[in-house]
C-alpha positions in Angstrom: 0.0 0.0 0.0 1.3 3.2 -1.0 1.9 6.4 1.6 -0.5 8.3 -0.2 -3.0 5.5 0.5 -2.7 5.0 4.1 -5.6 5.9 6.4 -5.0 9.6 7.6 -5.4 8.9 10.8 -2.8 6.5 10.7 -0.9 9.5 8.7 -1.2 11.9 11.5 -0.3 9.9 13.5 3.3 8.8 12.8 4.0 12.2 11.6 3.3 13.6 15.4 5.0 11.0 16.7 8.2 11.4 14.7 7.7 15.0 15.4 7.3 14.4 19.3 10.4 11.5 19.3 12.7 14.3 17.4 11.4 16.5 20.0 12.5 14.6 23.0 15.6 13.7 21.8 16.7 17.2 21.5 15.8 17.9 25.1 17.4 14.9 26.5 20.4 16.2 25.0 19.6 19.6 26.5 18.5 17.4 29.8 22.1 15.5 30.0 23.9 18.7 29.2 22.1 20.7 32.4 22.5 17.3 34.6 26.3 17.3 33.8 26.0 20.6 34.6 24.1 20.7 37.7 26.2 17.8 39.1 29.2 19.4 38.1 28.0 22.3 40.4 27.4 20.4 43.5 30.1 18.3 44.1 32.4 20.9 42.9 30.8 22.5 46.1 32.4 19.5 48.1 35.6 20.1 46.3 36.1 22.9 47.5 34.8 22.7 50.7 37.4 20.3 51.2 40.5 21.9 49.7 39.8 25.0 51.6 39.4 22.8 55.2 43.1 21.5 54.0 44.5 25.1 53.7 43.0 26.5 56.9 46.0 23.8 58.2 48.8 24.4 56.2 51.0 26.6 58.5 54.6 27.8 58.5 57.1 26.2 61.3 60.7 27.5 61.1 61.6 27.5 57.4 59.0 24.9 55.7 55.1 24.7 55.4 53.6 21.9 57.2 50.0 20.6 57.0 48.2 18.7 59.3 45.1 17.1 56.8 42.0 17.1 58.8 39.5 13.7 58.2 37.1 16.1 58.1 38.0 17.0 55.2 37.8 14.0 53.5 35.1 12.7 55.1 33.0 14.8 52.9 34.2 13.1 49.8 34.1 9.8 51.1 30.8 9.6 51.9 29.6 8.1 48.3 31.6 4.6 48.8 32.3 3.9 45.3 33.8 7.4 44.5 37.9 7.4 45.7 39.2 10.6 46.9 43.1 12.0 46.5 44.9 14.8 47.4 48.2 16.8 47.0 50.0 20.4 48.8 52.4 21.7 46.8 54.9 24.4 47.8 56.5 27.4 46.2 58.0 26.0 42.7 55.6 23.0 42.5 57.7 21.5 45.4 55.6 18.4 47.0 54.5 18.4 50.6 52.6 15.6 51.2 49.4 13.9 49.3 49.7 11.6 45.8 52.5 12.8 44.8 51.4 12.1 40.1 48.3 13.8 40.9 47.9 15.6 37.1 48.6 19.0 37.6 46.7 22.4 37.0 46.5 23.0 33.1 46.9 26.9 33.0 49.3 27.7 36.2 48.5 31.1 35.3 45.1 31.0 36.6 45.5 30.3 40.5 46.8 33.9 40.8 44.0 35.1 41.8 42.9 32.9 44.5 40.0 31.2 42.9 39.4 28.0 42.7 40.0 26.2 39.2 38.3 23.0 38.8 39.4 20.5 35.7 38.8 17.2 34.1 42.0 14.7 33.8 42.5 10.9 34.0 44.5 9.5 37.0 45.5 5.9 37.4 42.8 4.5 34.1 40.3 6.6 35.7 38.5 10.3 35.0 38.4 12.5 37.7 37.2 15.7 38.8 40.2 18.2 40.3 39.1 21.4 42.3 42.7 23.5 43.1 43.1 26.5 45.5 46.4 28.8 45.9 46.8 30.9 49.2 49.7 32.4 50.3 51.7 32.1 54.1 54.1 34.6 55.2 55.9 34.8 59.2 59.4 36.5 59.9 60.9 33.9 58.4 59.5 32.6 55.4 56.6 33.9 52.7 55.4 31.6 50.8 52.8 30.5 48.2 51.2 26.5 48.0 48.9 24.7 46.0 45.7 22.9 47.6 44.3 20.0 45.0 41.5 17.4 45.7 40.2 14.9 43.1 37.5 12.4 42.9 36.4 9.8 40.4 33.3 10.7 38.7 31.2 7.8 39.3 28.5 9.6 41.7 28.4 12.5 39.5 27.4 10.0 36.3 25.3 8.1 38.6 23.1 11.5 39.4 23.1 11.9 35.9 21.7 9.4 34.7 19.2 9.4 37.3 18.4 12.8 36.4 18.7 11.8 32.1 16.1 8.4 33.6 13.8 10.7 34.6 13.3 13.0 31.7 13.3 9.8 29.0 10.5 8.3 30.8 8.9 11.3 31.2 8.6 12.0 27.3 7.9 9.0 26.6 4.5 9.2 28.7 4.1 12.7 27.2 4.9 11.1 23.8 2.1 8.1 24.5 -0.7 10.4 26.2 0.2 12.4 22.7 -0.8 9.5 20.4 -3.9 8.3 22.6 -4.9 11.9 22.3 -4.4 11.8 18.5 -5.9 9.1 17.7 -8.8 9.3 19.9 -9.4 13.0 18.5 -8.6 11.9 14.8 -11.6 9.8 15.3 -14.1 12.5 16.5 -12.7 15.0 14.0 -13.6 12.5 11.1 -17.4 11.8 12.2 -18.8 14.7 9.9 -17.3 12.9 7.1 -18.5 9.5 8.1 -21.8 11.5 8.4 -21.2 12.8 4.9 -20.5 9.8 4.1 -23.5 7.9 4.9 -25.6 11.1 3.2 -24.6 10.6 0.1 -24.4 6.6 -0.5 -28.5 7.4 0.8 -28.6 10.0 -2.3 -30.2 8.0 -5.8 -27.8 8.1 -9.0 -29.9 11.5 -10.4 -29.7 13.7 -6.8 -27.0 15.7 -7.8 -28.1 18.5 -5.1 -24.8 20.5 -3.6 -23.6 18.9 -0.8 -24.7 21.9 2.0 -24.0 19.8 5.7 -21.3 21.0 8.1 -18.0 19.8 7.9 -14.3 20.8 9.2 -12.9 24.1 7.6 -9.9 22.0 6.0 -12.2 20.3 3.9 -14.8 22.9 2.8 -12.7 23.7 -0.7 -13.1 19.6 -1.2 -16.6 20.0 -0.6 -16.8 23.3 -2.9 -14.9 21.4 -5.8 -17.4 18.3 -5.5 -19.9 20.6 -5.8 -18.5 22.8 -8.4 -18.4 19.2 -10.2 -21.8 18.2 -9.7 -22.9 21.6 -11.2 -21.0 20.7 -14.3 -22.3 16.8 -14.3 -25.4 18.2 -13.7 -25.2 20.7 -16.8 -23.4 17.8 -18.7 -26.5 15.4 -18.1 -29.4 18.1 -19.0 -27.6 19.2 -22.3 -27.4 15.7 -23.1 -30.9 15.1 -22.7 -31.7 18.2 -24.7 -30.0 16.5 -27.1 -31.8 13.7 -26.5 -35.1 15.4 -26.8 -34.8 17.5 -29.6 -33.1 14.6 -31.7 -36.0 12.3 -31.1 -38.1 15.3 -31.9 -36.4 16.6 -34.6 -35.9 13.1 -36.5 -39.0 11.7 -36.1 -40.2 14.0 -39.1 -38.0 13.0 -41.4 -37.6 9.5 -40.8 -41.4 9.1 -41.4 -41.1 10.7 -44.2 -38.6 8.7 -45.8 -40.4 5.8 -44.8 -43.2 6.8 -46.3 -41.7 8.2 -50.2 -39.5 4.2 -49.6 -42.9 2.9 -49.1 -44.6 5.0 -52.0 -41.6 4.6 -54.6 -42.4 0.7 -53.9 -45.8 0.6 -55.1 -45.3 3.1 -57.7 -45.7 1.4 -61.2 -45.2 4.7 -63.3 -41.0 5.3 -64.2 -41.7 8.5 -64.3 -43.4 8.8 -60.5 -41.1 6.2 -59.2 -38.5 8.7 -60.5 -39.6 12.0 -58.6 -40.6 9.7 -55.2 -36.3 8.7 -55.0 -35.2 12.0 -56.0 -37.7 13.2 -52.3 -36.2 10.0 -50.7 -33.0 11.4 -51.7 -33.5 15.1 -50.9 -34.8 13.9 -47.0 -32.2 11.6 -46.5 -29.6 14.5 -47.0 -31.4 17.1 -44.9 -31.6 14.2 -42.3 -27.8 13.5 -42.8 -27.4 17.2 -42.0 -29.2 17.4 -39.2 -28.0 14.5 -37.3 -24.8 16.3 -38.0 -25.9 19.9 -37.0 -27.1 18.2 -33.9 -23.6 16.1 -32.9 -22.4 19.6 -33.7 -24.2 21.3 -31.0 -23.6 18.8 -28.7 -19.9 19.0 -29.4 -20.0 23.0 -28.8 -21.7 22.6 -25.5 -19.3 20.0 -24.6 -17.0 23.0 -25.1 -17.3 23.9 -21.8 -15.4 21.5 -20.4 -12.7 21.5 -22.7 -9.4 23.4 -21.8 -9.7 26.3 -24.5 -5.6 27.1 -24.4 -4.4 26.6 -27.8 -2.5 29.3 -29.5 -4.8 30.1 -32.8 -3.6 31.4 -35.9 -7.2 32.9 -36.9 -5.7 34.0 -40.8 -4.2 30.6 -41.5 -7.3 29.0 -40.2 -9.8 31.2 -41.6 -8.1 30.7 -45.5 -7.8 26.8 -45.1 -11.7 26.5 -44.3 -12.1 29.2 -47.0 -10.4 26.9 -49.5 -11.9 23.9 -48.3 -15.5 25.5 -49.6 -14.7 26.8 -52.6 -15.7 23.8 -54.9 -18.7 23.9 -53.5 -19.2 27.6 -54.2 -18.1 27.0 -57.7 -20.5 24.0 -58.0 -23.1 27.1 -57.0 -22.0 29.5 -59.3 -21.1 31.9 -55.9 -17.8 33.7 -56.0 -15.9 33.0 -52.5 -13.3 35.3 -51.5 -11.2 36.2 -48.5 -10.1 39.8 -47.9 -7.1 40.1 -44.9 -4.5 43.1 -43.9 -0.7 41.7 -43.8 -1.0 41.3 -40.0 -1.0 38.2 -37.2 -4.0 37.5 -35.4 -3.9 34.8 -32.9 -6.2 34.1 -30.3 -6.4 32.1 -27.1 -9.0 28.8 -28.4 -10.4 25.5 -29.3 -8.9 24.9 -33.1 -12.0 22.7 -33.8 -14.7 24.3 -32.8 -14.1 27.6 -34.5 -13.8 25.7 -37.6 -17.3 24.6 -36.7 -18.3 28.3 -36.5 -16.8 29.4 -39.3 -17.6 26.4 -41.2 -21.2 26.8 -40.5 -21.6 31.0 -41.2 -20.1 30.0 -44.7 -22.1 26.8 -45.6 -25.2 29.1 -44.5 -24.2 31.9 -47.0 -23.5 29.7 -49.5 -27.1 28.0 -49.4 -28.8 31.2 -49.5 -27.4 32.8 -51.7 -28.5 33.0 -55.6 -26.3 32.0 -58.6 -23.8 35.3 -59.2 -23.8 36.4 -55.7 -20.8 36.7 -54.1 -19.6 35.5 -50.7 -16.4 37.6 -48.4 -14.5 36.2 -45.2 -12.6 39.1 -43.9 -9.9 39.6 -40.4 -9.9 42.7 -39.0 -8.2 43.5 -36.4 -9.6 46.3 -33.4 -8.8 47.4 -30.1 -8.2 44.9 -27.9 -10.3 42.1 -30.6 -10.3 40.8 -33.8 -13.0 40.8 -36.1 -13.9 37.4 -38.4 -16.9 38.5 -41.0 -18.6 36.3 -43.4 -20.2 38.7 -45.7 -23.1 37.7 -49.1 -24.9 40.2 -51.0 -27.6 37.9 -51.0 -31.5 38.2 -49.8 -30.3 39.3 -46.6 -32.5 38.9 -43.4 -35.0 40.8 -42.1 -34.3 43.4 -39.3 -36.8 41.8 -36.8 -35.5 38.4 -37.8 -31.6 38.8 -36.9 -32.2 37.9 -33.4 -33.8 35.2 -33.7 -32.1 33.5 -35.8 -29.7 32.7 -33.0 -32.8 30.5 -31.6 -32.8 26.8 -32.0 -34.6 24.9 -35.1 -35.9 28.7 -35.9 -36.4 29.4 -39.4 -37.1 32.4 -41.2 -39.5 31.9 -43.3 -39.2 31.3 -47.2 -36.6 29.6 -46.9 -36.0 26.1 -48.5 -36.4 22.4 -46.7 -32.6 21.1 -46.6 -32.0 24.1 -43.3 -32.6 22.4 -39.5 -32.2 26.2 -37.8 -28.9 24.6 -36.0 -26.7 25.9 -38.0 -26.6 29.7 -36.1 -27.5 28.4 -32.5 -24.4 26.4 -33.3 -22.0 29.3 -34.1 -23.1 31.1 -30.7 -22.7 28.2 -28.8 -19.7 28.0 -29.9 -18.8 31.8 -29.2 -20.2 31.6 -25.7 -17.5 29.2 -24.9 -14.2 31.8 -26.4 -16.1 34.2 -24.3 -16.7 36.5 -27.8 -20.1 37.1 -29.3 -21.6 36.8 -32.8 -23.9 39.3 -34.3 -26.2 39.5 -37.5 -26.4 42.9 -39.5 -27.5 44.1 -42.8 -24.8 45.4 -44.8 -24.1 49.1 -45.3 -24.1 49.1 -49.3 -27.2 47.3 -50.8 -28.9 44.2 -49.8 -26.9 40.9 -48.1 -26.3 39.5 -44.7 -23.2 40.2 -42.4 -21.9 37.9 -39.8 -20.0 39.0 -37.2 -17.4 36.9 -34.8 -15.5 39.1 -32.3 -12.6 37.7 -30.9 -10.2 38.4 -27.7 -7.0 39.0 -29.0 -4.2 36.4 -27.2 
């Protein structure tokens, strides 16, 4: 099982734990560091305690110091049995007096000029100690003089306290660390009951109840809740336009289909050449107008579709417009319709869906092209504006009526007079399309004489 796939509890979980477990080792460091110090501390205390009881008994007689140790003295080292305790006086020059006579000596020699007490770390005899040195000075009549008090112990009380001290923190993090987790996991758990709830709300929803999801839930996961609601909005959208499509293509082909049945049915029976004749050549004009409107309508589906399509290509609008341009013109020669294409020396690219604007254009041309009368003559044109570019498809054909350029934007409308191959998709189509580029299409009358002018505005990219 992957990490991604582990339960989040579970997740949580060892990340707090790791978290806590780095945690405490960082302050058992700090713990062992203040121990050592803190031990250091007090039995330096005794250290000293018992070098300065020594000196109070070093005294001069005639021309020598003599010392009389006190137990005392020792006494207060000795009382943890496993430590062992030594000693040394030194005289003026380093000269020995009495105690261990290797004892290590004071590192820095420089530093018991003051009178304080130096304490140091040093191995004696396979074993580390702890040294605490004191220099006083004597004078009489006779003799002045400066000595050296050291004690030393072996360190096994002070690593003993330690530990004891180190014991006490590692088991108290640990129970920290443990109460942590129980904590966790028991909150985890209450945290994730509005989900379960959630949960159990929507396996009691029915496979058409796309409804937003509106119940309470945690602040972390209210974007998740807003993007599986944004996503049933656009299911939901997805579903109705398909059963517009579903609707209107049941409606729309119902017509035609029975009527090619029933010219298949008529040219059967029909015994005449001649009438046989004109029934296939009405088969034949409804099967066409049928072929074009199942396409018109996989068409419009396709454009609405167009919504959820990513519309990020980079569009060269000039190249495109004169390759669908080209693409027509056997069909406007087989129509007797002069197609042109008019464009400044300039670059016009735009932000879009490659296909579907093909579609548009496609469609604005086929329609002038039908319309039109033999001799009339058909212009795409680019120009670019402000911040848009402009795609016309102009005719100097019939033209449309002012009261009718809106509405031929409607759905299976047809203005009327016209002939029985249109399905009124062909428009709808176009500003579908145009919806989804976030531009607009618009219908006008031209300026000089009569004709139709479709307009596409564009963004510029």
């Amino acid at each position: 099982m992957s990490w991604q796939r582990k339960s989040l509890r579970r997740r949580l979980l060892l990340w707090l734990m790791g978290a806590l477990a780095l945690i405490s080792l960082l302050m058992l460091f700090d713990v062992h560091s203040s121990a050592n110090k803190a031990a250091n501390k007090a039995y330096d205390r005794v250290l000293l305690g018992s070098a300065l009881a020594i000196a109070e008994r070093v005294v001069i007689v005639g021309d020598e110091l003599e010392v009389d140790v006190p137990y005392v003295a020792l006494e207060m080292l000795t009382s943890a049995a496993q430590d062992r305790v030594f000693y040394q006086i030194s005289g003026p020059g380093g000269s020995f007096i009495t105690g261990y006579n290797d004892l290590p000596s004071v590192p820095h020699e420089e530093d018991l000029a003051s009178e304080e007490p130096v304490f140091f770390d040093a191995e004696y005899r396979g074993d580390k100690i702890r040294v605490g040195a004191i220099s006083r000075h004597l004078s009489s009549p006779r003799l002045s003089a400066r000595f050296t008090v050291m004690v030393a112990e072996t360190l096994e009380a002070r690593n003993i306290l330690i530990r004891e001290m180190v014991t006490g923190a590692l088991i108290r993090q640990l129970i920290l660390i443990l109460v942590a987790g129980v904590v966790l996991w028991i909150g985890i758990g209450w945290g994730l009951k509005p989900l379960l709830r959630l949960e159990a709300a929507l396996n009691r929803r029915t496979p058409h109840d796309l409804r937003p999801i509106e119940h309470e839930v945690p602040r972390e996961v209210r974007h998740l809740i807003e993007a599986i609601n944004d996503l049933m909005y656009r299911l939901g959208a997805s579903l109705g336009a398909m059963q517009r499509f579903t609707s209107n293509a049941a409606h729309q082909l119902r017509t035609p289909l029975a009527a090619i049945q029933t010219q298949a049915e008529l040219a059967i029976d029909e015994l005449d050449p001649k009438e046989q004749r004109k029934r296939l050549e009405h088969l034949s004009r409804s099967t066409r107008q049928t072929s074009r409107l199942v396409n018109q309508l996989l068409s419009l589906a396709r454009a609405h579709q167009g919504k959820q399509n990513f519309l990020n290509d980079v569009i060269d609008l000039k190249q495109l417009s004169i390759e669908v341009t080209t693409n027509l013109v056997p069909q406007a020669v087989a129509r007797d319709i002069d197609l042109g294409f008019e464009c400044p020396d300039a670059s016009f690219k735009i932000m879009g869906n490659r296909d579907l604007i093909i579609e548009a254009l496609k469609n604005l041309i086929d329609n002038a092209l039908r319309y039109c009368p033999p001799g009339a003559a058909v212009t795409v044109g680019l120009e670019a504006m402000d911040k848009q570019i402009l795609l016309s498809v102009d005719d100097n054909g019939p033209g449309i009526p002012e009261e009718e350029r809106t509405r031929v934007f409607e759905r299976f409308y047809r203005t009327p007079g016209q002939d029985d191959e249109g399905c009124g998709l062909g428009l709808p189509i176009v500003k579908e399309i145009m919806e989804q580029h976030g531009g607009q299409v618009e219908c006008r009358g031209r300026k000089k004489g009569q004709g139709a002018s479709f307009l596409l505005f564009f963004s510029q990219a």
